[in-house]
N, CA, C and O atoms as a Tripos MOL2 file, in Angstrom:
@<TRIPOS>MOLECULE
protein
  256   255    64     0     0
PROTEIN
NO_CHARGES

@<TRIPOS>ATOM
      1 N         115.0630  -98.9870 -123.1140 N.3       1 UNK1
      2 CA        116.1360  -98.0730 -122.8110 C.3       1 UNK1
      3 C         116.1880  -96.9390 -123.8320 C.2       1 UNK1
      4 O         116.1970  -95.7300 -123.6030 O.2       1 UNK1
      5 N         116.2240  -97.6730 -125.1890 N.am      2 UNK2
      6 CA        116.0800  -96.1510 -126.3610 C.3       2 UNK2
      7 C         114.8580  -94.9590 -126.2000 C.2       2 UNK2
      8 O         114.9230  -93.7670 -126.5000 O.2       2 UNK2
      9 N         113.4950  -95.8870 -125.4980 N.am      3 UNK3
     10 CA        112.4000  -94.5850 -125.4320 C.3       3 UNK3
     11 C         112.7690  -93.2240 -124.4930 C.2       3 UNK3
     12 O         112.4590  -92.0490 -124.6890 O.2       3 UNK3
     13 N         113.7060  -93.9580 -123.1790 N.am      4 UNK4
     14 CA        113.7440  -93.2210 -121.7040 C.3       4 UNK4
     15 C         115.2800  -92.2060 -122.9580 C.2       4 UNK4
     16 O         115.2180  -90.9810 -123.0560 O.2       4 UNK4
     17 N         116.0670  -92.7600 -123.4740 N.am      5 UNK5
     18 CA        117.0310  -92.1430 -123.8710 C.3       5 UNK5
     19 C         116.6770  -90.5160 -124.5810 C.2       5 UNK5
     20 O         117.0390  -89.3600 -124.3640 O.2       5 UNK5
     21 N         115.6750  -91.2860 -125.6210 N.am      6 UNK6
     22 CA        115.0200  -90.2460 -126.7190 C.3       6 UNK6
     23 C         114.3420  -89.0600 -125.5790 C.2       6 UNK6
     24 O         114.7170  -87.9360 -125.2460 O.2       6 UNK6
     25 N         113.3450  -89.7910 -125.2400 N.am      7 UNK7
     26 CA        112.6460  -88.6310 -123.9050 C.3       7 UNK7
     27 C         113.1190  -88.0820 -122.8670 C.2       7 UNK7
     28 O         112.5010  -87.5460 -121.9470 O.2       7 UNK7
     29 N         114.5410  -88.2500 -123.0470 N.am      8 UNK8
     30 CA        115.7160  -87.6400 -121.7230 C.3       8 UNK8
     31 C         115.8030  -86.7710 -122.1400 C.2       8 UNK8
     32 O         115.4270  -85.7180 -121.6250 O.2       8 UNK8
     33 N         116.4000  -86.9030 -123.3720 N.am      9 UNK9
     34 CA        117.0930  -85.7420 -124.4050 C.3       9 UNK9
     35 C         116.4130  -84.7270 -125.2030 C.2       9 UNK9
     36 O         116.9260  -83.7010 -125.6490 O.2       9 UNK9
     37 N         115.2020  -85.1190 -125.3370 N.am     10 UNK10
     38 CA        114.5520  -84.1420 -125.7510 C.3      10 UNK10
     39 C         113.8190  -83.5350 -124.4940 C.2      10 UNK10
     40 O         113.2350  -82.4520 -124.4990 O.2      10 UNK10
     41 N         113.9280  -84.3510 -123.4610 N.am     11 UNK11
     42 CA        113.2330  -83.3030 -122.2640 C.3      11 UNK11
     43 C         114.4830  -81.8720 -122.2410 C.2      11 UNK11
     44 O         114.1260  -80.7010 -122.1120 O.2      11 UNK11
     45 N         115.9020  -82.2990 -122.3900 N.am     12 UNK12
     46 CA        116.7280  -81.4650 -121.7350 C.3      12 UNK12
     47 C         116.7910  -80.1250 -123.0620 C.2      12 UNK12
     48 O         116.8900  -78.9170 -122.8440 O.2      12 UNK12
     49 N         116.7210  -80.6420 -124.0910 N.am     13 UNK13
     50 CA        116.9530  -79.7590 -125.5360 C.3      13 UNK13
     51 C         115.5910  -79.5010 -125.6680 C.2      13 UNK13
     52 O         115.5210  -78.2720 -125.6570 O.2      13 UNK13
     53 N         114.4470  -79.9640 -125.7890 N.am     14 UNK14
     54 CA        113.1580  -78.5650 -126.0070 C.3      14 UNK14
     55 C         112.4780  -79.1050 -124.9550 C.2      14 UNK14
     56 O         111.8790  -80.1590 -125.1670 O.2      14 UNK14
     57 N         112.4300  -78.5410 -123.6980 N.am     15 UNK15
     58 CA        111.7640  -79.0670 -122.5210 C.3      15 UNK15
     59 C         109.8140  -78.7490 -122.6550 C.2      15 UNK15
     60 O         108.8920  -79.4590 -122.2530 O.2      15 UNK15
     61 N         109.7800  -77.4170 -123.3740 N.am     16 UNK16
     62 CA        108.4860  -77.1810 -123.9430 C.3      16 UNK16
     63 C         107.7610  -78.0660 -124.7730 C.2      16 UNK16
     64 O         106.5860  -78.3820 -124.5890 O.2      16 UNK16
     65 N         108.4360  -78.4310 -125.6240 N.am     17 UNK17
     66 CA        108.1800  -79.4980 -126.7630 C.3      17 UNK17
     67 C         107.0310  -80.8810 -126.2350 C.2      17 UNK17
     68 O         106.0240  -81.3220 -126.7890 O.2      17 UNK17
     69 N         107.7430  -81.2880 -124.8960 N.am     18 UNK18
     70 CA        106.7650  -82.0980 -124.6930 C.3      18 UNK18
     71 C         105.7100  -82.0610 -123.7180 C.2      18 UNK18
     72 O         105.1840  -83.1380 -123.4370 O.2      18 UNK18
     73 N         105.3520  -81.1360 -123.2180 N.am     19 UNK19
     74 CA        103.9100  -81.0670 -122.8590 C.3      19 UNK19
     75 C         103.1710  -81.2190 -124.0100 C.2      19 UNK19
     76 O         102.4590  -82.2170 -124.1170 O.2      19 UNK19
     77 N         103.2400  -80.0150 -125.3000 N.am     20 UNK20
     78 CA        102.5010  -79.7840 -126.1480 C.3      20 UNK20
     79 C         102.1530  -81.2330 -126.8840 C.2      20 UNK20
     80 O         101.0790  -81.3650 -127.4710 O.2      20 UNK20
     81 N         103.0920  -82.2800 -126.8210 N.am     21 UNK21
     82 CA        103.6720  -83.3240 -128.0750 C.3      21 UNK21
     83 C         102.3740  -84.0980 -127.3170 C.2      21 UNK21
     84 O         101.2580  -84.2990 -127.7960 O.2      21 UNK21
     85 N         102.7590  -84.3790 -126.3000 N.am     22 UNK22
     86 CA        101.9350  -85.7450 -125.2220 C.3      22 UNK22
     87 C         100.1220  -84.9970 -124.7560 C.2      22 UNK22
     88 O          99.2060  -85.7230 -124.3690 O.2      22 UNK22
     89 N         100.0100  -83.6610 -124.9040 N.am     23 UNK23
     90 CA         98.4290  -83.0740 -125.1420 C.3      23 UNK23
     91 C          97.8810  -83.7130 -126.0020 C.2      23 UNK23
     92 O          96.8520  -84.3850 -125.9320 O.2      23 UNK23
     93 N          99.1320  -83.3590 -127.5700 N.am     24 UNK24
     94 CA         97.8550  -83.6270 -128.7240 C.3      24 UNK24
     95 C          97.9730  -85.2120 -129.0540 C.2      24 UNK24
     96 O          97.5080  -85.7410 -130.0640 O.2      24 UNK24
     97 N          98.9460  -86.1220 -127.6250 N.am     25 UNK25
     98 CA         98.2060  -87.1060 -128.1330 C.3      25 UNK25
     99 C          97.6000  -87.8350 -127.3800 C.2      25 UNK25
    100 O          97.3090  -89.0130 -127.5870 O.2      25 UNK25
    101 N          97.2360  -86.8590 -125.9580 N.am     26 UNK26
    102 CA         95.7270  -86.8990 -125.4500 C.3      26 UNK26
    103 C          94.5780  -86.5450 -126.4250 C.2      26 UNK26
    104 O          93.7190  -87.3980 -126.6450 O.2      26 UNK26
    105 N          94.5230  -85.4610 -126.9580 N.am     27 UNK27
    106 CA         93.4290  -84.9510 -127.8010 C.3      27 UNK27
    107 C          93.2080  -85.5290 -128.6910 C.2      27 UNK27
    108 O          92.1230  -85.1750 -129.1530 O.2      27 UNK27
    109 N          93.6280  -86.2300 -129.2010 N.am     28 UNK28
    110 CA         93.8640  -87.3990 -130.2510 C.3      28 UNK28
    111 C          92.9090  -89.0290 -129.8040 C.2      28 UNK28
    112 O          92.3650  -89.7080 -130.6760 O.2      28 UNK28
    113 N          92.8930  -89.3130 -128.6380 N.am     29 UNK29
    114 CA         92.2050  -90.4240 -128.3290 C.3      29 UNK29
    115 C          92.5710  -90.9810 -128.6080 C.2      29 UNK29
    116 O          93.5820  -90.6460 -129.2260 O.2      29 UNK29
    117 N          92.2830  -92.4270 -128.5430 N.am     30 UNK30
    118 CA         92.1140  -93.6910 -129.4800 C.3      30 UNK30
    119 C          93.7750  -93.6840 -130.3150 C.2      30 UNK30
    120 O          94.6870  -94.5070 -130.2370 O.2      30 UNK30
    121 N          93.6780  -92.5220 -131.0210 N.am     31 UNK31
    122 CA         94.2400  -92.5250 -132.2570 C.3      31 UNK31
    123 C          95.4540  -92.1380 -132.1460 C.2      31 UNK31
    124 O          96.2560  -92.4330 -133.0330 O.2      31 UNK31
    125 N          95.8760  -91.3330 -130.9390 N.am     32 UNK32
    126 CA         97.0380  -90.8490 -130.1770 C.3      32 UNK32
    127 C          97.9180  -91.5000 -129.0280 C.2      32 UNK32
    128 O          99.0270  -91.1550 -128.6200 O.2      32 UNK32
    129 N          97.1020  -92.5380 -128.6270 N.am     33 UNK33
    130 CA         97.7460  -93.7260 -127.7610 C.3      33 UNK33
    131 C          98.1490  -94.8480 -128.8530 C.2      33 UNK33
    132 O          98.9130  -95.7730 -128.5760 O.2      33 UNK33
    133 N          97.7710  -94.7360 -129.6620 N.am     34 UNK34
    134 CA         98.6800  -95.8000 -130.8200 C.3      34 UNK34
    135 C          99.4740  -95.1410 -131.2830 C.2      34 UNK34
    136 O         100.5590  -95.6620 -131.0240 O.2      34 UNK34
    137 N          99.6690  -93.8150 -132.1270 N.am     35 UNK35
    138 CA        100.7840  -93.2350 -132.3580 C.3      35 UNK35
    139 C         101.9890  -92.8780 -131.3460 C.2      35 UNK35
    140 O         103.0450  -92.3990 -131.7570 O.2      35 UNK35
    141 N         101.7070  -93.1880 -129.8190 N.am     36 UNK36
    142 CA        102.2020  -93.6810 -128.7060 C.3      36 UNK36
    143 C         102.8060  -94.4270 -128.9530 C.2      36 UNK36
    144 O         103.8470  -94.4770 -129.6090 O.2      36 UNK36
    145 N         101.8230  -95.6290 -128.1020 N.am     37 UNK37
    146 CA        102.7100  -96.8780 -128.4680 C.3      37 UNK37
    147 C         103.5600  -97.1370 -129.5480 C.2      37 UNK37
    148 O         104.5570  -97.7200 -129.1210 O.2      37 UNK37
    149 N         103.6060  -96.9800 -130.6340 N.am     38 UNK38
    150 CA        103.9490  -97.4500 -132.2220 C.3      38 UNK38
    151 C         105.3500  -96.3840 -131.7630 C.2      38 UNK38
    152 O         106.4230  -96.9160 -131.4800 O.2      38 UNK38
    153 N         105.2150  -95.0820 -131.7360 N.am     39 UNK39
    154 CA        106.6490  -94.3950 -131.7590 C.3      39 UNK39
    155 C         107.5490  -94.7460 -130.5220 C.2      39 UNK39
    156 O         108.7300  -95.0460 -130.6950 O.2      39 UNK39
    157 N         107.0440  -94.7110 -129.4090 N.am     40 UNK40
    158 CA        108.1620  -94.7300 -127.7580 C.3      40 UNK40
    159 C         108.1270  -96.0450 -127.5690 C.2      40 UNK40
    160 O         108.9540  -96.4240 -126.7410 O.2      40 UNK40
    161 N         107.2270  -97.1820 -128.2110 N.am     41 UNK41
    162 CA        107.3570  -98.8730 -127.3290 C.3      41 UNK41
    163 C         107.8030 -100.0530 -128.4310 C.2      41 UNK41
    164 O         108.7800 -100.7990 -128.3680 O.2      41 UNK41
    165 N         106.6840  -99.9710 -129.5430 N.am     42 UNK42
    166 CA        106.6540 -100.6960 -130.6550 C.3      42 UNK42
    167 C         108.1610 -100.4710 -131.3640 C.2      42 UNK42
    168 O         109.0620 -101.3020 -131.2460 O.2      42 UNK42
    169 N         108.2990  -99.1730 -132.1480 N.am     43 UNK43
    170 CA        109.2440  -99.1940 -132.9320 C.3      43 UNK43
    171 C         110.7190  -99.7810 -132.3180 C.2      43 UNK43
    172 O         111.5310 -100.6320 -132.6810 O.2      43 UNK43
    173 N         110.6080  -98.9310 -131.2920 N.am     44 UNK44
    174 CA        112.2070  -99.4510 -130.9560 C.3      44 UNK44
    175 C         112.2780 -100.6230 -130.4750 C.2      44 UNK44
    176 O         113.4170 -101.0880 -130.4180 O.2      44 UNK44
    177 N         111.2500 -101.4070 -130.0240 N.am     45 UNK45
    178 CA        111.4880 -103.0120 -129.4130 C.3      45 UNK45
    179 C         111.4000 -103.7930 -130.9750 C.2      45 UNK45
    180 O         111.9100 -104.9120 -131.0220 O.2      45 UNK45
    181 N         110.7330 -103.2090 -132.3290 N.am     46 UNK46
    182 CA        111.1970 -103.5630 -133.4280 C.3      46 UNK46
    183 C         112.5860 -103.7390 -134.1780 C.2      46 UNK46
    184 O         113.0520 -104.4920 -135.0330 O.2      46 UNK46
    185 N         112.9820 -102.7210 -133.4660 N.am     47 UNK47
    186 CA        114.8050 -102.4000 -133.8800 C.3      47 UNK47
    187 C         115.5200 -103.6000 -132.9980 C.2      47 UNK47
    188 O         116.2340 -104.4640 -133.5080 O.2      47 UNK47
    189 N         115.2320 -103.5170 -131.6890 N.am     48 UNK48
    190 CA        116.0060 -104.6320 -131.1740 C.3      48 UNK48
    191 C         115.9900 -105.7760 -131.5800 C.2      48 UNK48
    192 O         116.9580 -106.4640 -131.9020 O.2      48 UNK48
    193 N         114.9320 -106.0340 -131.5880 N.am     49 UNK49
    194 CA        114.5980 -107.7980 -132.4290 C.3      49 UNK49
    195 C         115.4000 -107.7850 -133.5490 C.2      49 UNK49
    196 O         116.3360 -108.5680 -133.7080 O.2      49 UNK49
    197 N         115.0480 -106.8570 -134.3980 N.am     50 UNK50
    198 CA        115.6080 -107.0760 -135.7260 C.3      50 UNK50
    199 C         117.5080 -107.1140 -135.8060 C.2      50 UNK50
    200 O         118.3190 -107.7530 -136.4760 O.2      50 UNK50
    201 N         117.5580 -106.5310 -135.2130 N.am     51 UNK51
    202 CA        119.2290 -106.0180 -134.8350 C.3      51 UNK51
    203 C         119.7910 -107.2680 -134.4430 C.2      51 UNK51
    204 O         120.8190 -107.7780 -134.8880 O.2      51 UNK51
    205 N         119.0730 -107.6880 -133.6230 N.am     52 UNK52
    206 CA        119.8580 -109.4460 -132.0920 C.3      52 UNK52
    207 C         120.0060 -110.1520 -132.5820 C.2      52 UNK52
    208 O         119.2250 -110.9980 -133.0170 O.2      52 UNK52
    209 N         121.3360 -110.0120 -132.7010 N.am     53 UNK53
    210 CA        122.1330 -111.8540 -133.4350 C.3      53 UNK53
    211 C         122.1590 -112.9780 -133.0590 C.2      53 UNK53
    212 O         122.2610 -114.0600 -133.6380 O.2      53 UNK53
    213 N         121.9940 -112.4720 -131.3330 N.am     54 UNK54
    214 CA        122.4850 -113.7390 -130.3290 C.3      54 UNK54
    215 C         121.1610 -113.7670 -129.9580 C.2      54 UNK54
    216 O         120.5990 -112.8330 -129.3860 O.2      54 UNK54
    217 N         120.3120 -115.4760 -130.4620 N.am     55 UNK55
    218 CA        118.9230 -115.7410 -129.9870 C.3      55 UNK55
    219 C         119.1580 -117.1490 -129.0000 C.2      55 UNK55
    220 O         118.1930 -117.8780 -128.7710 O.2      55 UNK55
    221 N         120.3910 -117.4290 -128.4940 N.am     56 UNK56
    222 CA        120.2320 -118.4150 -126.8790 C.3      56 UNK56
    223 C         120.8640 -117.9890 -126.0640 C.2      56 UNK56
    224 O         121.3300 -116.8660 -125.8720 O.2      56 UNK56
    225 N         120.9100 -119.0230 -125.4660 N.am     57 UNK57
    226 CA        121.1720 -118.2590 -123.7740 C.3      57 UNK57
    227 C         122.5600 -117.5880 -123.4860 C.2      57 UNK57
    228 O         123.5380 -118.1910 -123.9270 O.2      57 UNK57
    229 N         122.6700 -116.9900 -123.1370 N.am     58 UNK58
    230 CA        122.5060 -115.4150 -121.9960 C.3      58 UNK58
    231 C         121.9630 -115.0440 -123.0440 C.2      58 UNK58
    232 O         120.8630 -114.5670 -122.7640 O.2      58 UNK58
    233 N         122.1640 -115.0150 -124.1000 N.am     59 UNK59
    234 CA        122.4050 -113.2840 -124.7390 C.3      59 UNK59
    235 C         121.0840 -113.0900 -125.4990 C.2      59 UNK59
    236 O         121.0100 -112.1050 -126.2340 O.2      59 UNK59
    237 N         119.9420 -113.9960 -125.3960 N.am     60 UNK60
    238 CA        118.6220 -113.8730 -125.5410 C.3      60 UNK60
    239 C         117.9620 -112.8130 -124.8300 C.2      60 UNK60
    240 O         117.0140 -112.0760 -125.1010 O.2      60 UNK60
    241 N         119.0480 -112.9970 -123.4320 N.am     61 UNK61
    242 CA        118.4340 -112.2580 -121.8070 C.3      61 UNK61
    243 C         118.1690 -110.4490 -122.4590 C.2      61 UNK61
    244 O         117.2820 -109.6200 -122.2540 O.2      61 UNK61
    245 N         119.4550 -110.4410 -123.3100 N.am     62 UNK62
    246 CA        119.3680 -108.5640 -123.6860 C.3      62 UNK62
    247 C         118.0290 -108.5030 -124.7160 C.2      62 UNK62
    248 O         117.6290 -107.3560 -124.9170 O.2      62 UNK62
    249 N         117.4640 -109.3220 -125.2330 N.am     63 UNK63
    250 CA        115.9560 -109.0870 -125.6020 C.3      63 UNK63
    251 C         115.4270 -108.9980 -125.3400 C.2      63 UNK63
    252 O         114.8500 -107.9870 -125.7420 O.2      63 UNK63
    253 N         114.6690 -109.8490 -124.2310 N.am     64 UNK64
    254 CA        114.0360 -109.7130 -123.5620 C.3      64 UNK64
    255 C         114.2100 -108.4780 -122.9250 C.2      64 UNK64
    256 O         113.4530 -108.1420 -122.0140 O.2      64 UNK64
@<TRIPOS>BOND
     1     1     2 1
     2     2     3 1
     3     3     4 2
     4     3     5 am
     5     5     6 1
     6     6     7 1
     7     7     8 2
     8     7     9 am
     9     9    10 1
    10    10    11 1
    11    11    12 2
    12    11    13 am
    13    13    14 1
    14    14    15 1
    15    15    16 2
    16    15    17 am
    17    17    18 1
    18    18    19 1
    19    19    20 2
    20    19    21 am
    21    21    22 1
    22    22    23 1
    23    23    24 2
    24    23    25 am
    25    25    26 1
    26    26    27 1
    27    27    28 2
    28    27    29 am
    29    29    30 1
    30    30    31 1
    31    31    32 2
    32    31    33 am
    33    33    34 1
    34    34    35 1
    35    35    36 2
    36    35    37 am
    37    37    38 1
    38    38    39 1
    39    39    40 2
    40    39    41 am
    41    41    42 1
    42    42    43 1
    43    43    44 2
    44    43    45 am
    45    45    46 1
    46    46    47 1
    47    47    48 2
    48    47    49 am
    49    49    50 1
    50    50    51 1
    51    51    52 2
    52    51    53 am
    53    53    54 1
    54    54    55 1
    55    55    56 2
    56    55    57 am
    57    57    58 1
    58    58    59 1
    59    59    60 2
    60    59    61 am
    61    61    62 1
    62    62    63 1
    63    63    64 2
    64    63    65 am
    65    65    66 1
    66    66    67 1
    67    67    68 2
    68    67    69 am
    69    69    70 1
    70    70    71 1
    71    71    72 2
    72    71    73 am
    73    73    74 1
    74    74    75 1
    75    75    76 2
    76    75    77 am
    77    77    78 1
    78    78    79 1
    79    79    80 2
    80    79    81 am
    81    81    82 1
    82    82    83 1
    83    83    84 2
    84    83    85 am
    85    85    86 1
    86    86    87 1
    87    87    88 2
    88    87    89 am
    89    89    90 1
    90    90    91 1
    91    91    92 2
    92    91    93 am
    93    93    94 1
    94    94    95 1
    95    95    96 2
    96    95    97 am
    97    97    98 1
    98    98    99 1
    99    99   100 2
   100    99   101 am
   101   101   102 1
   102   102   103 1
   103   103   104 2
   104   103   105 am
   105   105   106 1
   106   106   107 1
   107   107   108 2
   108   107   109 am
   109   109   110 1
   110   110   111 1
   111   111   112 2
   112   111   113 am
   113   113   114 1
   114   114   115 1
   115   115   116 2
   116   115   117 am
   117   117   118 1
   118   118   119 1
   119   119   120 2
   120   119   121 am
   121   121   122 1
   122   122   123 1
   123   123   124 2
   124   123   125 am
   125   125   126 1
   126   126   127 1
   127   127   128 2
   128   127   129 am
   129   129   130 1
   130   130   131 1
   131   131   132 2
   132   131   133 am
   133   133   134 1
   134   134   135 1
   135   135   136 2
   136   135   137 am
   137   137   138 1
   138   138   139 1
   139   139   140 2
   140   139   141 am
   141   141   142 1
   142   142   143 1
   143   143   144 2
   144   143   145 am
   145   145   146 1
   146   146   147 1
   147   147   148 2
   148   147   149 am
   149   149   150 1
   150   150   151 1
   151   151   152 2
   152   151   153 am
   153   153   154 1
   154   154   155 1
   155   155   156 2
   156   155   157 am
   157   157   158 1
   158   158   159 1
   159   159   160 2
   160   159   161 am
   161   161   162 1
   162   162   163 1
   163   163   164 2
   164   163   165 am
   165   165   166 1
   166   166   167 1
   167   167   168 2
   168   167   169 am
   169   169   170 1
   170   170   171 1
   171   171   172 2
   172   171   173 am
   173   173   174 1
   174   174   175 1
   175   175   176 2
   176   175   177 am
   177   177   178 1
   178   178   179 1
   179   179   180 2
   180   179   181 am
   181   181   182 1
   182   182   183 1
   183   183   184 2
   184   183   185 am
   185   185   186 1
   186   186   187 1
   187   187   188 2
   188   187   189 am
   189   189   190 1
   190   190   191 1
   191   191   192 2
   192   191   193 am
   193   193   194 1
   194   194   195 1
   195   195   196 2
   196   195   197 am
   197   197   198 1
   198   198   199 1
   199   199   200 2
   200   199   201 am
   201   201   202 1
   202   202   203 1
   203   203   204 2
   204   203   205 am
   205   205   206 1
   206   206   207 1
   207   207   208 2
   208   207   209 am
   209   209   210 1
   210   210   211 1
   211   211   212 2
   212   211   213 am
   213   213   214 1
   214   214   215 1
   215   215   216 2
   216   215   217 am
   217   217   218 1
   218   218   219 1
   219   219   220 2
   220   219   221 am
   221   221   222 1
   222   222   223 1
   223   223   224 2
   224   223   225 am
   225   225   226 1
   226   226   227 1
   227   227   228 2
   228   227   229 am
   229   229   230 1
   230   230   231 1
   231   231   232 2
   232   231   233 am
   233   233   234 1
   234   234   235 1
   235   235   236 2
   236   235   237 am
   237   237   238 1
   238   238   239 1
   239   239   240 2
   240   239   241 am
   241   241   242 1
   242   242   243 1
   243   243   244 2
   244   243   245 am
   245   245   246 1
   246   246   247 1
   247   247   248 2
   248   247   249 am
   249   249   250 1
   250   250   251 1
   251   251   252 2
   252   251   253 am
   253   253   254 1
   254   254   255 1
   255   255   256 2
@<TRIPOS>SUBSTRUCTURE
     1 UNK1         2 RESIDUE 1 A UNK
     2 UNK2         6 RESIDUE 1 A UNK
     3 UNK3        10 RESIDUE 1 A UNK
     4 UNK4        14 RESIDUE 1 A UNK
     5 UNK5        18 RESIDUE 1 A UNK
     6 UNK6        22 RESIDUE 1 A UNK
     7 UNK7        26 RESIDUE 1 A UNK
     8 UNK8        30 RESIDUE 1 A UNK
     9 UNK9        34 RESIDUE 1 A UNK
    10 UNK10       38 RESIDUE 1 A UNK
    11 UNK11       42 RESIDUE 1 A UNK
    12 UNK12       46 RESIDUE 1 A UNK
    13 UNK13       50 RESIDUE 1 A UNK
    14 UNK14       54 RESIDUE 1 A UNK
    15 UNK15       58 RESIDUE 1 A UNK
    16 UNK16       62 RESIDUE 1 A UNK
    17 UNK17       66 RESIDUE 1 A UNK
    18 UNK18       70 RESIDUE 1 A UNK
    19 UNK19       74 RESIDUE 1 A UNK
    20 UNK20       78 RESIDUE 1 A UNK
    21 UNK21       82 RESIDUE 1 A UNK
    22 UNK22       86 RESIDUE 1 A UNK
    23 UNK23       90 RESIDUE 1 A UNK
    24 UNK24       94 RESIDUE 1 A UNK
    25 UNK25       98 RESIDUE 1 A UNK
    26 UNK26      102 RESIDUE 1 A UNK
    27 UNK27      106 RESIDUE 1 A UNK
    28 UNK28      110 RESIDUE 1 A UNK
    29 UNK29      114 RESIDUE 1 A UNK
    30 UNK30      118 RESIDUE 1 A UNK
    31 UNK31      122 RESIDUE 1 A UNK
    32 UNK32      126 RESIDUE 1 A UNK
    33 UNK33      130 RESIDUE 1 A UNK
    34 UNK34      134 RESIDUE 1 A UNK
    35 UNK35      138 RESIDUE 1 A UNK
    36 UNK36      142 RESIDUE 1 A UNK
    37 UNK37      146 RESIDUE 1 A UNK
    38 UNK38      150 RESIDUE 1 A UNK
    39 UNK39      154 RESIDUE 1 A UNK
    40 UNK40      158 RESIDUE 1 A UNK
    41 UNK41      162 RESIDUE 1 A UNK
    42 UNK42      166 RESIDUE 1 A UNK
    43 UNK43      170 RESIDUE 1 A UNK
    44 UNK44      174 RESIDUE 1 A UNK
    45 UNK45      178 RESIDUE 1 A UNK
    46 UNK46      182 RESIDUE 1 A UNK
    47 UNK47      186 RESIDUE 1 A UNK
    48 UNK48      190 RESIDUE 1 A UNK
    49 UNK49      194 RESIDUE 1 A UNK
    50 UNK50      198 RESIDUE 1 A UNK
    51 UNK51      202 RESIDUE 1 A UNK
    52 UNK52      206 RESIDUE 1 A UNK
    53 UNK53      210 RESIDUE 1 A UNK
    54 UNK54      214 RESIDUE 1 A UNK
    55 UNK55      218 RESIDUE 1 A UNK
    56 UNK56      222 RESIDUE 1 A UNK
    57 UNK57      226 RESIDUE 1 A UNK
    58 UNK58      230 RESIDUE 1 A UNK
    59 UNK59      234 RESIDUE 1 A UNK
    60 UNK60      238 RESIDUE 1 A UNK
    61 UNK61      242 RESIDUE 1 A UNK
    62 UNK62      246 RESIDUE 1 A UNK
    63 UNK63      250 RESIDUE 1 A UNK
    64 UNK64      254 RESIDUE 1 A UNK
């Protein structure tokens, strides 16, 4: 939910910004699909884990 949030908002406030952002990390290869993943998937599913107090049931469910 935080990646779609971040990439909402910066679509609406520098809508230019991200063609250029998501090129160079086509042009990037290899090396730009991890700085991918790691910034829009990894980090913030890092924050959640770390954050979640509640590890049984239901409230495991919002981790997942």
């Amino acid at each position: 939910m935080f990646p779609f949030l971040v990439l909402g908002l910066s679509h609406i406030v520098k809508p230019i910004l991200q063609p250029d952002m998501f090129a160079e990390f086509f042009d990037e290869g290899h090396a730009g699909a991890i700085k991918r993943t790691v910034l829009f998937d990894l980090l913030p599913a890092i924050i959640i884990v770390a954050f979640h107090h509640d590890w049984s049931w239901p409230g495991v469910m919002l981790t997942i």
